[in-house]
Every structure is written in structure tokens, then in C-alpha cells.
N, C-alpha and C positions, 0 to 999 in steps of 0.2 A: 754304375756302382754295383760290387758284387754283395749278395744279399747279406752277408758275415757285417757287411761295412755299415748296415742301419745300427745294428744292433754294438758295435763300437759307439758310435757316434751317441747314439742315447747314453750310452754306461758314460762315454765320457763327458758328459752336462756335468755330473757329481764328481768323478777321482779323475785323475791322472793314471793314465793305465801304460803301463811296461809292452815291450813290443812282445814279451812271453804271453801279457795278458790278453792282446790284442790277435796274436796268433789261435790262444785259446778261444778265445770266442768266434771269431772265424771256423773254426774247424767244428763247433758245437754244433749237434744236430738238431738245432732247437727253432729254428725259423722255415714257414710254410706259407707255401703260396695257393691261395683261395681266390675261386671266381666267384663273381657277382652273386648272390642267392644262395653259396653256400653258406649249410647249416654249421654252428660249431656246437653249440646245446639244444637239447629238443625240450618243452616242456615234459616234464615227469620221468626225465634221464638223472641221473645222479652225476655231478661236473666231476671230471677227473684232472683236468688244465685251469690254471688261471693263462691270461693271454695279454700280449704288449702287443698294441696295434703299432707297424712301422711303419706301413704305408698303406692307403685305402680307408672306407667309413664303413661302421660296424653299428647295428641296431641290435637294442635287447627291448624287448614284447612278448604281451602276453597275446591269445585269441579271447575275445567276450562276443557270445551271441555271433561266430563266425567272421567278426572283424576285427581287424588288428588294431592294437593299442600301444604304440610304443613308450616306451618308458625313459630310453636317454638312447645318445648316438655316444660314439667313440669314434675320435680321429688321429691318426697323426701320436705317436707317444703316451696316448690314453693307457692306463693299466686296464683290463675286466677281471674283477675275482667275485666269479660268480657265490651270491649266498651257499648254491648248495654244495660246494668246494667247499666250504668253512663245514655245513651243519650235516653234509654226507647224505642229507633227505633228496629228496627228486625235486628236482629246477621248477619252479612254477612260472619259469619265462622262456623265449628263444632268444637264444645269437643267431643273430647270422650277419653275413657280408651283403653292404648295400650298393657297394664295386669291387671291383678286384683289388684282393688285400695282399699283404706282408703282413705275416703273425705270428709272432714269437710266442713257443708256448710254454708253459712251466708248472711243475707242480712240487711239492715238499722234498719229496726224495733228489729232484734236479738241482734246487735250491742251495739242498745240504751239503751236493759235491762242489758245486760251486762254491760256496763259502768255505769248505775244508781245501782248496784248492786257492782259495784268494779270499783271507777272512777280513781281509779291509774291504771289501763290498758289500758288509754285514751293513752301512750306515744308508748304501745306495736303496736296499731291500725296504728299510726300514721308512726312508723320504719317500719311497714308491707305498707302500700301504696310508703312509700320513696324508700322501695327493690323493690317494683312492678316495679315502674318507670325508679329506674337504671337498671335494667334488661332486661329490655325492650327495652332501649336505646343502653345500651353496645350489644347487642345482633342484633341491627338494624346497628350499626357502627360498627361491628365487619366482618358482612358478607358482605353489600353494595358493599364494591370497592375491594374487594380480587378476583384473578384468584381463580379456582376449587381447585386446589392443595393447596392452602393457606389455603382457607375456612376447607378443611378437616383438613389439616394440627393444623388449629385453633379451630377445635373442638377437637379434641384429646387433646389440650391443656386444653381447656376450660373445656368440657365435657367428660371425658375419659369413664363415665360410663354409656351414652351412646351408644356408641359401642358395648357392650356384653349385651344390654338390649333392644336394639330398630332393628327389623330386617333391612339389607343394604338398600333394597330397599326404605324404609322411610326417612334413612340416606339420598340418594339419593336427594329427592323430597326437603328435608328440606335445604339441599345446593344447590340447583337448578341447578343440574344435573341428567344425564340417569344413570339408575344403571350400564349400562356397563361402561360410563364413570368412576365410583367410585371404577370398578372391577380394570382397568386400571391402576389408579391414587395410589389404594393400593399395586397391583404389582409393579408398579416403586418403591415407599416408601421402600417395601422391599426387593427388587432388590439394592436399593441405585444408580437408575439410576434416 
């Protein structure tokens, strides 16, 4: 699949896209290809991209006391718009790539020709910042007040395809617990104790 074809294929979940529209996005210079560990925001950088993950898994963290603390993963169709995109201040987290990614990137000025060039994609834009936000949410009320064993428990739910893509130790950080805690919490699970 040519990389133009992810990013069809997303716009077309929402409209019905014309083969002028389909050509135009094809031809857009807006999708990049990142290897594992690449950075896309540094803490204390100012964001100048928001990013559509099209293919690969994307972690955003902070560092506390020399260790990582992740904060949520991105896969697969995920929007990222980093806070400091909206407030112009310097990122107080990292992006980076947790495999090799497809990433479409965008920011206001992109946006605008887009929409002045195809202004029924104004609704696609609009359902993308509405997913951002309940994702965000559900994902902040999901972990908050859950014991350890829930939180996992509620990722396996949630996110099953995590687990076989993101190493334990990450798992770990991102339910804020020690990895041996998680070694623990999965032997009981499949113990049934």
C-alpha cells in the first residue's frame, strides 16, 4: 500500500472522497516515516505539528527523578495534539515512536488550505478533535481511581493490542506500577488466584 493510501483510507471512515480528492491527498506532503525511538516532541520544545498516527505505536512521557513515566500510547488512527500546539508554551512531555511509524502531520496553516481546497472536510476535522477529547477523558477516568489489577485488567479490555506490541516494562510505567508488580498481577490473572 502506497503511503498517500493510509491517509485516504482514514479521511474515508467520515466522507466520500472524489477521485480529484483522493488524488489530492495522495500527492500531499504531509505523511513521514519514523523509526523506532524517534523523537517528534522534546520536553521544553514548543509543538509546531499536531500528528495522525497511520501505522506504528507512539508514547507521550514525561522523565521524574531520571525515569520515564508514560502518560498514554497512540496507535493505529490515534489523533496527537500536543497541549503545547494549542497554548504555544514549551511541551512538558515527549513523543516519540515505540516502533516504526506512518505519521501524518499537520498544523493550522495545513489545515486551512485543506479546508479552502475541500470545505466539506470541515466536519472530518471537527469529529477528529471531538475523538481527541473523549479519549483523553475516558482514558483519564478510566485509570484515576482503579486498584493495579483493575487498571490491567482494564487495559486488556480496553486495549488488548497493546499487550503484544508495547514491551511489559512500558505497560508498567503507563499503569503506574513497577514491572515486577505487573509480573505479579499477570501470574495471579493466570493462576486464577
Amino acid at each position: 500500500m502506497d503511503n498517500g493510501d493510509f491517509l485516504v483510507n482514514y479521511f474515508s471512515q467520515y466522507v466520500d472522497l472524489t477521485e480529484e480528492e483522493v488524488d489530492s491527498i495522495r500527492k500531499a506532503d504531509i505523511i513521514r516515516e519514523y523509526t523506532k525511538g524517534d523523537v517528534l516532541l522534546r520536553q521544553g520544545q514548543i509543538a509546531k505539528n499536531c500528528f495522525l498516527v497511520l501505522k506504528g505505536c507512539v508514547k507521550r512521557y514525561y522523565i521524574d527523578g531520571g525515569e520515564e513515566k508514560i502518560m498514554e500510547f497512540y496507535t493505529e488512527n490515534d489523533s496527537i495534539a500536543p497541549v503545547s500546539y494549542a497554548t504555544k508554551e514549551p511541551s512538558e512531555y515527549y513523543i516519540s515512536c515505540v516502533e516504526p511509524c506512518l505519521i501524518s502531520t499537520g498544523n493550522e496553516e495545513k489545515t486551512q488550505q485543506v479546508l479552502l481546497q475541500f470545505p466539506h472536510f470541515a466536519p472530518i476535522f471537527m469529529k477528529i478533535g471531538e475523538s481527541v477529547q473523549a479519549k483523553k477523558q475516558v482514558s483519564m477516568d478510566t485509570y484515576k481511581n482503579l486498584e493495579p489489577e483493575a487498571r490491567y485488567q482494564k487495559l486488556m479490555e480496553t486495549r488488548p493490542d497493546l499487550l503484544n506490541r508495547v514491551p511489559q516494562y512500558m505497560i508498567a510505567s503507563y499503569l503506574g506500577i513497577q514491572p515486577e508488580s505487573l509480573s505479579r498481577i499477570r501470574k495471579r490473572m493466570v493462576s486464577g488466584k
